[in-house]
C-alpha positions in Angstrom: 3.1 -9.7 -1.3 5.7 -8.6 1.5 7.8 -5.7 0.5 10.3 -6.1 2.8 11.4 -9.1 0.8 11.6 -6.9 -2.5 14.5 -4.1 -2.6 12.6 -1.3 -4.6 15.5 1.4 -3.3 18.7 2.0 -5.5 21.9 2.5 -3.4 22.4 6.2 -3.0 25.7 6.9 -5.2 29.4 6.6 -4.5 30.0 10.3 -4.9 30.5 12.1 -2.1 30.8 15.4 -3.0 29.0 18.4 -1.4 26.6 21.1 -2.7 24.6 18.7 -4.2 20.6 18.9 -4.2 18.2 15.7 -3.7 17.0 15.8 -7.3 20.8 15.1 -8.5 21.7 13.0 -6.0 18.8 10.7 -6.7 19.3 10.9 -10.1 23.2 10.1 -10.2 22.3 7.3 -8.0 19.6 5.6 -10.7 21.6 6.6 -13.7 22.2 3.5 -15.6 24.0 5.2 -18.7 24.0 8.2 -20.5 22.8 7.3 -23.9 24.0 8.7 -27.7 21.1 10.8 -27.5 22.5 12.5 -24.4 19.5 11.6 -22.3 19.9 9.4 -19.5 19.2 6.0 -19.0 17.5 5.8 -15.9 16.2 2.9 -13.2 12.8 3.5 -11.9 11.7 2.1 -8.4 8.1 2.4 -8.7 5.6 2.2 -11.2 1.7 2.9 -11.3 -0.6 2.2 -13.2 -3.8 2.9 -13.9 -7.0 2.0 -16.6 -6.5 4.7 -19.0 -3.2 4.9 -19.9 -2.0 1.3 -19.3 -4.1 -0.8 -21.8 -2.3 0.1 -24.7 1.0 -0.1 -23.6 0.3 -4.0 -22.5 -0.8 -4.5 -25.8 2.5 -3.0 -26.9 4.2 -5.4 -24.7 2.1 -8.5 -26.3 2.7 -7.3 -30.1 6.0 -7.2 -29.3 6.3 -11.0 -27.1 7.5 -9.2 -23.9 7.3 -9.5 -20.2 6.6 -7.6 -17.9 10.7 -7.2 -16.5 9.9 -6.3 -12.1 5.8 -6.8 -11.9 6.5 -6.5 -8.4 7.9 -2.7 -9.2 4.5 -1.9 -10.4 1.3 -1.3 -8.7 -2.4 -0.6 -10.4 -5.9 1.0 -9.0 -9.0 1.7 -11.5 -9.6 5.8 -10.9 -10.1 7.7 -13.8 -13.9 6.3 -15.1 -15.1 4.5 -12.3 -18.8 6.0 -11.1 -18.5 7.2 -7.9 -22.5 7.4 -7.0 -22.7 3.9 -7.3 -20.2 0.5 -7.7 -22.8 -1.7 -9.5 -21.4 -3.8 -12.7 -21.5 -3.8 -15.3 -21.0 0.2 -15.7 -23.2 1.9 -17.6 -20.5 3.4 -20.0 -19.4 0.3 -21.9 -15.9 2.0 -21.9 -15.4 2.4 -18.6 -16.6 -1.2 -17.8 -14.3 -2.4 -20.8 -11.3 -0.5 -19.0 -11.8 -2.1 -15.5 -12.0 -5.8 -17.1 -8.7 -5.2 -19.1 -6.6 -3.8 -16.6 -7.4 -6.7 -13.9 -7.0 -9.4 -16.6 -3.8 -7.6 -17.8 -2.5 -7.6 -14.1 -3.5 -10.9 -13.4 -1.8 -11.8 -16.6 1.9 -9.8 -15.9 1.8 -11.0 -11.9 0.5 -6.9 -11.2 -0.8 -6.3 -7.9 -4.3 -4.4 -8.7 -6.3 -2.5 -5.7 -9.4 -3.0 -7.3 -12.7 -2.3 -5.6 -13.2 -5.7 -4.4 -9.8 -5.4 -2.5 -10.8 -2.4 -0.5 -7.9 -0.4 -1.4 -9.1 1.4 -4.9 -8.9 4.9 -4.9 -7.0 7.5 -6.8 -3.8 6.6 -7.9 -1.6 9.3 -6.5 -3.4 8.8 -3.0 -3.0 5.0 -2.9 0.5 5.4 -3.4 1.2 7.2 -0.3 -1.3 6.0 1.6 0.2 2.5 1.7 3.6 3.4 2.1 5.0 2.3 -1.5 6.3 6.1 -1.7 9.0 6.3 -0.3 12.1 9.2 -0.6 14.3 8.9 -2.7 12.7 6.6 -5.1 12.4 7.6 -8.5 8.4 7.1 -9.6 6.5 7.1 -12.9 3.1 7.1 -13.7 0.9 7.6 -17.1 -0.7 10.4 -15.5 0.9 14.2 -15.7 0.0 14.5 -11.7 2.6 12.1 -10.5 4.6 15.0 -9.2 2.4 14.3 -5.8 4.7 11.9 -4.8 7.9 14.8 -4.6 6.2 15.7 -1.6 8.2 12.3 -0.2 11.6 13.3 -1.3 11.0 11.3 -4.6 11.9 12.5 -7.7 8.3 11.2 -9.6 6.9 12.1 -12.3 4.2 11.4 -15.4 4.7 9.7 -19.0 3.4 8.5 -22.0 2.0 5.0 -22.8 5.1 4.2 -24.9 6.8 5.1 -21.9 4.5 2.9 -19.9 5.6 0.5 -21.9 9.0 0.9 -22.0 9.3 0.9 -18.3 7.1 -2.1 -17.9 9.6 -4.2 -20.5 12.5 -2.5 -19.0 12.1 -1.2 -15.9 14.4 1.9 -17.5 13.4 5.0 -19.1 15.3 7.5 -21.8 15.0 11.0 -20.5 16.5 14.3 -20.1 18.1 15.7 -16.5 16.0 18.6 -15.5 17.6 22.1 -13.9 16.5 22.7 -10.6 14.8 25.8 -8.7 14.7 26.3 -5.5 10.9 27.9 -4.3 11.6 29.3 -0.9 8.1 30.2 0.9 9.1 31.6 4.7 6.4 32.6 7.3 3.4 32.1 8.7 0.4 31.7 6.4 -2.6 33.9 7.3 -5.8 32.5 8.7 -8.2 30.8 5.6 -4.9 30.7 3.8 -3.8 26.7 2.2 -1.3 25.1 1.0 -4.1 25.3 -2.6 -3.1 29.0 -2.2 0.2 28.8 -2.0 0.5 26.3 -5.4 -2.2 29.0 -7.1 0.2 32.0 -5.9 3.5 30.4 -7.3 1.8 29.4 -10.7 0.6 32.5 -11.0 3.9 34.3 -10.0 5.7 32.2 -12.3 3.3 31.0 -15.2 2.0 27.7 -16.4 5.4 27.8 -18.8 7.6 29.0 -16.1 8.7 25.7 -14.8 9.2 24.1 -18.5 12.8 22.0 -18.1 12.7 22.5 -14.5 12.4 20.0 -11.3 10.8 22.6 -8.5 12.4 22.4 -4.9 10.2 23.5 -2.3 11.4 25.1 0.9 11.5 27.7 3.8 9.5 27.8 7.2 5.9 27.7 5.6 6.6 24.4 3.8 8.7 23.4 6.7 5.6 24.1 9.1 3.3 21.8 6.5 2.2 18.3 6.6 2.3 15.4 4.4 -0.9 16.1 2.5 -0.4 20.2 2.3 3.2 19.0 0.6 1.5 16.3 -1.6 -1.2 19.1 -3.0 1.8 21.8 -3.3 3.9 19.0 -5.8 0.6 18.0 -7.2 0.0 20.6 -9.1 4.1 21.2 -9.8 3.0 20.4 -13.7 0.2 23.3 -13.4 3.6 25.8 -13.4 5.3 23.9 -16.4 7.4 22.0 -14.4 7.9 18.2 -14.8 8.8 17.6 -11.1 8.4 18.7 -7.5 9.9 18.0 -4.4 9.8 18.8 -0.7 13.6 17.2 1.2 11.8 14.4 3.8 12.2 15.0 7.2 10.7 13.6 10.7 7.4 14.8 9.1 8.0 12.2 6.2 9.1 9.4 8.5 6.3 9.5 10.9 3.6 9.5 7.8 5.7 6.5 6.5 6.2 4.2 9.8 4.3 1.2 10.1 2.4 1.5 6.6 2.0 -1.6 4.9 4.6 -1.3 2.3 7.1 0.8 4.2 10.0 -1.2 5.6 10.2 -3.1 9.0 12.7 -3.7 12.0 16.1 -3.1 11.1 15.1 -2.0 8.0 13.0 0.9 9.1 16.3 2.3 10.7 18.0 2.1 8.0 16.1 3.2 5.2 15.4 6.5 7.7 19.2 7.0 7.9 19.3 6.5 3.9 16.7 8.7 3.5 18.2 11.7 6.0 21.1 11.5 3.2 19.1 12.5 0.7 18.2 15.9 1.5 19.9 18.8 -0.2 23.2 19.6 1.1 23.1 22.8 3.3 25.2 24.2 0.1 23.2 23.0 -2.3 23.5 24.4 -5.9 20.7 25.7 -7.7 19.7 27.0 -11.4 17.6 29.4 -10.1 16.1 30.5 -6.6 13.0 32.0 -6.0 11.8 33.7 -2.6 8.2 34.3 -1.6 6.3 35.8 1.6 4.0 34.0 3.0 2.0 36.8 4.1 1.6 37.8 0.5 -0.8 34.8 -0.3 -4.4 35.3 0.7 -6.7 33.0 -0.7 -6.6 32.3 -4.2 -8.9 31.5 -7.4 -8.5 31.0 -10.7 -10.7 33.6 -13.0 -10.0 32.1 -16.3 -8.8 29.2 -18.6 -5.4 27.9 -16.9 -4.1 27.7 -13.4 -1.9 31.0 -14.0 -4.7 33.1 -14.6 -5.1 33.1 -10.8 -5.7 36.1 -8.3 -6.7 36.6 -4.7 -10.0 37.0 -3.8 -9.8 40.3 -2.9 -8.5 41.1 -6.1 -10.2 42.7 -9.4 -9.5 40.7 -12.7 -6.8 41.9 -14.6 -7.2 44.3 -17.7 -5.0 44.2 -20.8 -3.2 46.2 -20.2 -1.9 44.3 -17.0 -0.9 41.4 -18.0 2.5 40.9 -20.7 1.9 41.2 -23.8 2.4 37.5 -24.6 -0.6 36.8 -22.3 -2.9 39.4 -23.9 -4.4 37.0 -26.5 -5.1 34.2 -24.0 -6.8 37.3 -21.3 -9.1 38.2 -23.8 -10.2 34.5 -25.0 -10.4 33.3 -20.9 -12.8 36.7 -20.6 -14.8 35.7 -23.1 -14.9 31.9 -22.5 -15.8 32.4 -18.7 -18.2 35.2 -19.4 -16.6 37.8 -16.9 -14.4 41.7 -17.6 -11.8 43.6 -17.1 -11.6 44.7 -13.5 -14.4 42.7 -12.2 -14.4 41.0 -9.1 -14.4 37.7 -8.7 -16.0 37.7 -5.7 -19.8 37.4 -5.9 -19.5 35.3 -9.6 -22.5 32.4 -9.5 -21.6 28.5 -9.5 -23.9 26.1 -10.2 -21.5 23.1 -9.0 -18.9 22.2 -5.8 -16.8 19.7 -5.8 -14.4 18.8 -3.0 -11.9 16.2 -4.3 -9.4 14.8 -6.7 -5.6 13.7 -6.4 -5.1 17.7 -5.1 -7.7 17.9 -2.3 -9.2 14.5 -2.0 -7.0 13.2 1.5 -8.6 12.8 5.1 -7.1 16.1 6.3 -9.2 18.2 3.3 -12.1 17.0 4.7 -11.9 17.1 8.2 -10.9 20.9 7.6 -13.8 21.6 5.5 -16.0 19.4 7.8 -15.0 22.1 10.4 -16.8 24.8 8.4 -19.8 23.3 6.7 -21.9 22.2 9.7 -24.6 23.2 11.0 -24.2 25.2 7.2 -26.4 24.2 4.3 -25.8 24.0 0.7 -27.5 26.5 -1.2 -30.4 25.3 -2.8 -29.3 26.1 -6.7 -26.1 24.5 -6.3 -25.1 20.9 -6.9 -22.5 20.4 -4.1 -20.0 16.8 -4.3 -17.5 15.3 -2.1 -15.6 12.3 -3.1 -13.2 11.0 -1.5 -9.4 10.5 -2.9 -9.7 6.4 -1.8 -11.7 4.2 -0.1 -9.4 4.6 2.9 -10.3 7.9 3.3 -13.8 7.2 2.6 -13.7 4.5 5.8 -11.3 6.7 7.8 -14.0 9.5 7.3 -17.1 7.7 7.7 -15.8 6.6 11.3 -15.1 9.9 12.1 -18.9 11.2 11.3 -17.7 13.5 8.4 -20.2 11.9 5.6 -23.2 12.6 7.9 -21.6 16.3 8.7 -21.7 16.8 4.9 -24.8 15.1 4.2 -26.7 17.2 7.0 -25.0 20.3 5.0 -26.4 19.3 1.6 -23.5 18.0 0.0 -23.5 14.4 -1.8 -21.3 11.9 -0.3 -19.9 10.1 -2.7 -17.5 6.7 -3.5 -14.1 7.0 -4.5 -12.4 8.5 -7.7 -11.6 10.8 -9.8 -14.9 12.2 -10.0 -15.3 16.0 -11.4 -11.5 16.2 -12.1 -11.2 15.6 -15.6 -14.9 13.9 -16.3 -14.0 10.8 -17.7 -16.9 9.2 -15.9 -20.8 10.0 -15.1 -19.7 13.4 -12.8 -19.4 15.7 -15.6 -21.1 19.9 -15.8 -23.7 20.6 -17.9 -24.1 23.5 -20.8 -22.4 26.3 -19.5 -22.4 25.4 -15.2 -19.8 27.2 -13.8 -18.1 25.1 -11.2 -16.2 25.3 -7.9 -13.4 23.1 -7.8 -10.7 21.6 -5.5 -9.1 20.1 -8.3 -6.0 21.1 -10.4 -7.3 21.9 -13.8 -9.6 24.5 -15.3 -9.3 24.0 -18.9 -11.7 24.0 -21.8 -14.3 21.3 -21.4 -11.9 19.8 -18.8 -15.1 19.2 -16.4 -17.1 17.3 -19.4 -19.0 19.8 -21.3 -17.4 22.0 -23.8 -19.0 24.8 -23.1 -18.3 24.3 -19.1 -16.5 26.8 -16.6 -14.2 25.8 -13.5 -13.1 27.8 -11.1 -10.2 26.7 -8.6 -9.9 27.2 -5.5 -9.2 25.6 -1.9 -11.5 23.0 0.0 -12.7 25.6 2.3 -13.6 28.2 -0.2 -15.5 25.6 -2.4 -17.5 25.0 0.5 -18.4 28.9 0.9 -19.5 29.1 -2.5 -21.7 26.2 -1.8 -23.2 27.4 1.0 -23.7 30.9 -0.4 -24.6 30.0 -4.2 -21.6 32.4 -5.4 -18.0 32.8 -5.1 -17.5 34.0 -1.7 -14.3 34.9 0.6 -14.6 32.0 2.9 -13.0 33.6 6.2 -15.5 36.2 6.0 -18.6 33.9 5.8 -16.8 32.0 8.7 -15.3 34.2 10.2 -11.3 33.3 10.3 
């Protein structure tokens, strides 16, 4: 399909007036109505799908005699369950092989384009997306997956939803929902050596709170995200809905254009010009208003883990792990079961803690540029013999661009498993999952409960780099020491 010939942009609105922010522009310009209800009515530009959430709201559509209303606004890839050790059908979880047959027969059905694995363009949703050039700024972009906030790092205002959402939006191309405030996150500076954009999202979520953001759209700013590109951005609004909030964004700029020229899905010839001009429009006004504004240092952040059972529960590295007496006293009860649950104390370091797992990946630190960094580090390195070390790469794009730049055999030569692409240790929907109590050192966005497949698991995140030094050492380790940043 040629996507020049499809319009997927809504005309930026009539109103001209000043001290207006990208997030309300971009709404006002997509507003349909504002319903009884209050909320608003509002267009979406693009939609993706993929195998989890999407089966039951086609069924909806079918128990209900609808069509699918713009199949050419929607766009699938199978992420969540697929194996990543090995592509061979049928899968050995019946579940996971049932959910790749329905979503190709229910996007063959409703006219869906599907980057399946025969296509050459699977790979995790929120890194297909960009990657081909369907996000875009100022679209607005849903997904049935709460990490749909990556694509804010375009100047989109994108975000996840529910399977009767996914519905809705498939019959309707509309969705009923509430405008968000806005906070402005200004980060200014330089960030210190073996400092990433991971732990700058880790600092701000733990400054803030995983509630903090609740009813907000986060606006990220200043010289540090200024001086960041694309994929930093895309892992800083990934994890967005870590703080509470539903959406982040980063205002495009030449940075934004020069990822988005020449992809296949981003506009051509005359076009190109002037969707850059349209785009330039979008940014917030110099005098942009805001419902709140917060200022951080970027020489406060130094590398940054999480110690206990949600991505607030943060500190740096060189940090002891809060008492009670520390933390407010809403957060008291939750210290005291995240001590116990990840068998560590008051005042302990973090630093020196055993893993039994690495994984480098996921929709947060799955892209080309994660792994070239860590690529950097890890030869002529081995992985330590008691740990199980994976990469996977966030699409088979990356997995290509990768290979031809020697990275799988730099890893491979390390000790690390090179792996197909998915979701993989993320969230454990598929054959990568921890064992009994492993303790694991992640790259991904989420260290609940049992969110790595065993209930009795342990994750621990952290940035590319620094899941790499606890692989090579066997423990939790300050990775510009061990490399000497």
């Amino acid at each position: 399909m040629d996507m020049d010939k499809v319009d997927i942009s809504v005309n930026i609105s009539k109103d001209k007036k000043l001290n207006k922010n990208l997030f309300n522009k971009v709404w006002d310009s997509h507003a349909v109505k504002t319903l009884s209800s209050g909320q608003t009515q509002l267009f979406i530009d693009l939609h993706l799908i993929h195998e989890v959430t999407s089966p039951q709201a086609f069924g909806m559509l079918r128990s209900s005699s609808l069509d699918v209303m713009y199949p050419n606004k929607t766009f699938a890839t199978v992420d969540h369950i697929i194996p990543t050790d090995t592509r061979q059908r049928p899968f050995q979880d019946s579940l996971a092989e049932d959910m790749i047959v329905a979503i190709k027969k229910n996007c063959e059905e409703f006219g869906i384009k599907f980057f399946g694995v025969e296509t050459g363009d699977q790979g995790i949703v929120h890194v297909v997306g960009p990657e081909k050039g369907l996000t875009q700024p100022g679209m607005t972009i849903v997904c049935g997956d709460s990490h749909t906030s990556t694509h804010g790092a375009f100047g989109s205002i994108a975000f996840g939803i529910g399977t009767s959402q996914v519905r809705d939006v498939l019959a309707t191309q509309t969705l009923a929902i509430n405008r968000l405030k806005v906070r402005r996150i200004n980060v200014n500076g330089d960030l210190k050596p073996g400092v990433y954009a991971k732990d700058v999202i880790l600092h701000i979520i733990k400054k803030l709170g995983v509630k903090g953001g609740i009813g907000y759209a986060y606006e990220y700013g200043g010289s540090t995200i200024e001086n960041m590109n694309m994929e930093e951005r895309m892992t800083l609004c990934n994890m967005s809905i870590e703080g509470g909030a539903r959406v982040g964004y980063v205002n495009p700029d030449q940075k934004t254009f020069d990822y988005l020229k020449d992809r296949e899905y981003s506009p051509k010839g005359e076009k190109w010009q002037k969707a850059v001009e349209y785009w330039k429009s979008l940014a917030s006004d110099s005098d942009a208003e805001y419902d709140d504004i917060v200022n951080i240092e970027a020489v406060e952040i130094a590398p940054t883990v999480t110690w206990g059972i949600n991505p607030g529960q943060a500190m740096s590295i060189e940090d002891l792990i809060p008492s009670e007496n520390e933390v407010k006293e809403e957060d008291k009860l939750t210290l005291k079961e995240a001590l116990e649950y990840m068998d560590l104390k008051e005042h302990q370091p973090i630093a020196g803690t055993k893993i039994d797992v690495a994984f480098i990946g996921s929709c947060t630190n799955g892209r080309l540029s994660d792994l070239e960094e860590v690529a950097k580090y890890v030869k002529g390195q081995k992985v330590s013999s008691k740990v199980k070390a994976l990469v996977v790469p966030g699409s088979m794009r990356v997995k290509l661009e990768a290979e031809n730049k020697g990275l799988d055999k730099v890893f491979e030569e390390a000790g690390f498993e090179w792996r197909e692409a998915g979701c993989s240790m993320c969230l454990a929907m598929n054959p990568d999952k921890l064992q009994g109590r492993q303790l694991c050192a992640s790259s991904s966005n989420r260290n609940f409960k049992g969110r790595q497949g065993s209930p009795s698991g342990r994750t621990v995140l952290m940035s590319p780099v620094m899941v790499a030094a606890a692989a090579i050492t066997g423990e939790i380790t300050d990775a510009r020491k061990l490399f000497n940043e």
